[in-house]
Legacy VTK file of the C-alpha trace (Angstrom):
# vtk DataFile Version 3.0
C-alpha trace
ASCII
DATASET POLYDATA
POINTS 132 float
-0.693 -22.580 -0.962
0.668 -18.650 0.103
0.557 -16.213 -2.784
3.276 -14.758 -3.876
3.049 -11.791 -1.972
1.775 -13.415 0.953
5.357 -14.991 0.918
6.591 -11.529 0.386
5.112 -10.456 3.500
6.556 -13.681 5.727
10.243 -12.528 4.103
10.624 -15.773 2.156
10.509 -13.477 -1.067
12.644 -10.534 -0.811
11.030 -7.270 -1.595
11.851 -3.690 -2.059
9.723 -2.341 1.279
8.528 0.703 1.514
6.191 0.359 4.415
4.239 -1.936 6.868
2.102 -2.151 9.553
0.685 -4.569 10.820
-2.467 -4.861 8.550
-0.634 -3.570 5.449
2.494 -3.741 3.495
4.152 -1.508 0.465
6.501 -2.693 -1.758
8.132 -1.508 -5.168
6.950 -2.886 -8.420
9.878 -5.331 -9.643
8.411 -4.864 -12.773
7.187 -0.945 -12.769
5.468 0.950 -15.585
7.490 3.515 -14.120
10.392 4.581 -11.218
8.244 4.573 -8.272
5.521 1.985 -9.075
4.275 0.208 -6.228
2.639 -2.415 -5.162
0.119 -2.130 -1.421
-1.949 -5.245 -0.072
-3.764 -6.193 3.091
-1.677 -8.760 5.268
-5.111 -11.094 5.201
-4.869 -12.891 1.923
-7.805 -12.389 -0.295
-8.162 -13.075 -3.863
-10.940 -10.224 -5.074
-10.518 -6.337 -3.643
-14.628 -6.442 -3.477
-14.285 -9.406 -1.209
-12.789 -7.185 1.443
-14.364 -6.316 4.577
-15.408 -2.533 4.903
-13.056 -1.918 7.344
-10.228 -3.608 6.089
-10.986 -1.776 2.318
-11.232 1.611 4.280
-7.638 1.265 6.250
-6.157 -0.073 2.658
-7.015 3.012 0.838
-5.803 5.475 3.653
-2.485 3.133 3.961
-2.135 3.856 0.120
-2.567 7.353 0.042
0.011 7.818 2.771
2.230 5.724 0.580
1.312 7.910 -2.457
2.145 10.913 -0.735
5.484 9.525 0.103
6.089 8.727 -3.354
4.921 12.080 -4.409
7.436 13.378 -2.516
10.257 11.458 -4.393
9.238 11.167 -7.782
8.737 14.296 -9.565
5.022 13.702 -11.380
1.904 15.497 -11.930
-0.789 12.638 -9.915
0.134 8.973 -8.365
-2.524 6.912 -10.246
-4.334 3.764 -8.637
-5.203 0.910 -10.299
-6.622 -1.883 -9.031
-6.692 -4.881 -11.291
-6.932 -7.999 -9.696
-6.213 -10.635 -12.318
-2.031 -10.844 -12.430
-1.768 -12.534 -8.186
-4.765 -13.819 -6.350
-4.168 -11.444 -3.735
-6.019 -8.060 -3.203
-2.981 -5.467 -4.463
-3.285 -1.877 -5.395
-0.463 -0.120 -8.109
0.398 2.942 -7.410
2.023 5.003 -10.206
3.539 7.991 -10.865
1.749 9.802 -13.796
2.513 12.487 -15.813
-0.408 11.471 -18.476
-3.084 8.603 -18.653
-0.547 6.910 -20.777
1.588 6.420 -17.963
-0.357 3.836 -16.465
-1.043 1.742 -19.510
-0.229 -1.418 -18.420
0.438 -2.236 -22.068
3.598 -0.237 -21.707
7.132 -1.766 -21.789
7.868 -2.134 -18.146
10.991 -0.532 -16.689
14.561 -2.281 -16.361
16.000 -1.268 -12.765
19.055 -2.239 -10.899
18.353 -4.025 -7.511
20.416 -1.092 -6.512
18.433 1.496 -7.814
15.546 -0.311 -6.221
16.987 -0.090 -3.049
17.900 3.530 -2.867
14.102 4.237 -4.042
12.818 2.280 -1.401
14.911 3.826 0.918
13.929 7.362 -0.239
10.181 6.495 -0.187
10.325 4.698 3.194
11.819 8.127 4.883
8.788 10.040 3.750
6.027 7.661 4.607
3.880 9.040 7.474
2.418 5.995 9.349
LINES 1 133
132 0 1 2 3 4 5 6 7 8 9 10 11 12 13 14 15 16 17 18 19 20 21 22 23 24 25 26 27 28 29 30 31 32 33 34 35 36 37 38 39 40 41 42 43 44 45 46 47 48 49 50 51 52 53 54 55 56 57 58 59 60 61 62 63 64 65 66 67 68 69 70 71 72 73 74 75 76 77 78 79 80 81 82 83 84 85 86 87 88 89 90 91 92 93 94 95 96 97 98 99 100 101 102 103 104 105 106 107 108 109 110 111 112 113 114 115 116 117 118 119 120 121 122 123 124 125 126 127 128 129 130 131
């Protein structure tokens, strides 16, 4: 059975897309820690980031820090941190979040409450900066 996000990717889940190619795909965090927070994963679905070929791990990382420098761009914050967890979606995924302070990315945290509207518009603000 598809992950969740691999269902994201196929458009049966709707998403809040900030880029794609056609290994990789960004999308916001429906759930953030804070504005900004999102979510990048490999097209090929596999369950455990160390499980990833070396080429396919290299082009994921690059893909994210073109993201982060997109959200950078947007969201006014001292770093974008990366955490990569592994445990929430059998699906490799890397969060990328806009820090001001290691408490920011505390996953522990009280996630963020935003409109699908105010979701969009980031997206959409994101997505223009993204250098691909």
């Amino acid at each position: 059975m598809a992950t969740i996000f691999t269902r994201i990717i196929r458009g049966e889940i709707p998403c809040h897309k900030i880029a794609e190619d056609e290994r990789f795909f960004a999308f916001l965090d429906i759930n953030p820690l804070r504005e900004g927070h999102t979510l990048v994963i490999p097209k090929t679905e596999t369950d455990y980031f160390f499980d990833l070929d070396d080429d396919t791990l290299a082009g994921l990382i690059v893909f994210s820090k073109k993201v982060a420098k997109a959200i950078r761009e947007v969201i006014p914050c001292n770093r974008i941190g990366v955490a990569v967890i592994g445990l929430e979606v059998p699906h490799v995924h890397v969060h990328l979040v806009p820090m001001d302070s290691m408490e920011d990315i505390n996953f522990r945290n009280p996630k963020l409450r935003l409109s699908s509207d105010e979701l969009n518009s980031l997206a959409e603000k994101i997505s223009s900066k993204v250098n691909l």
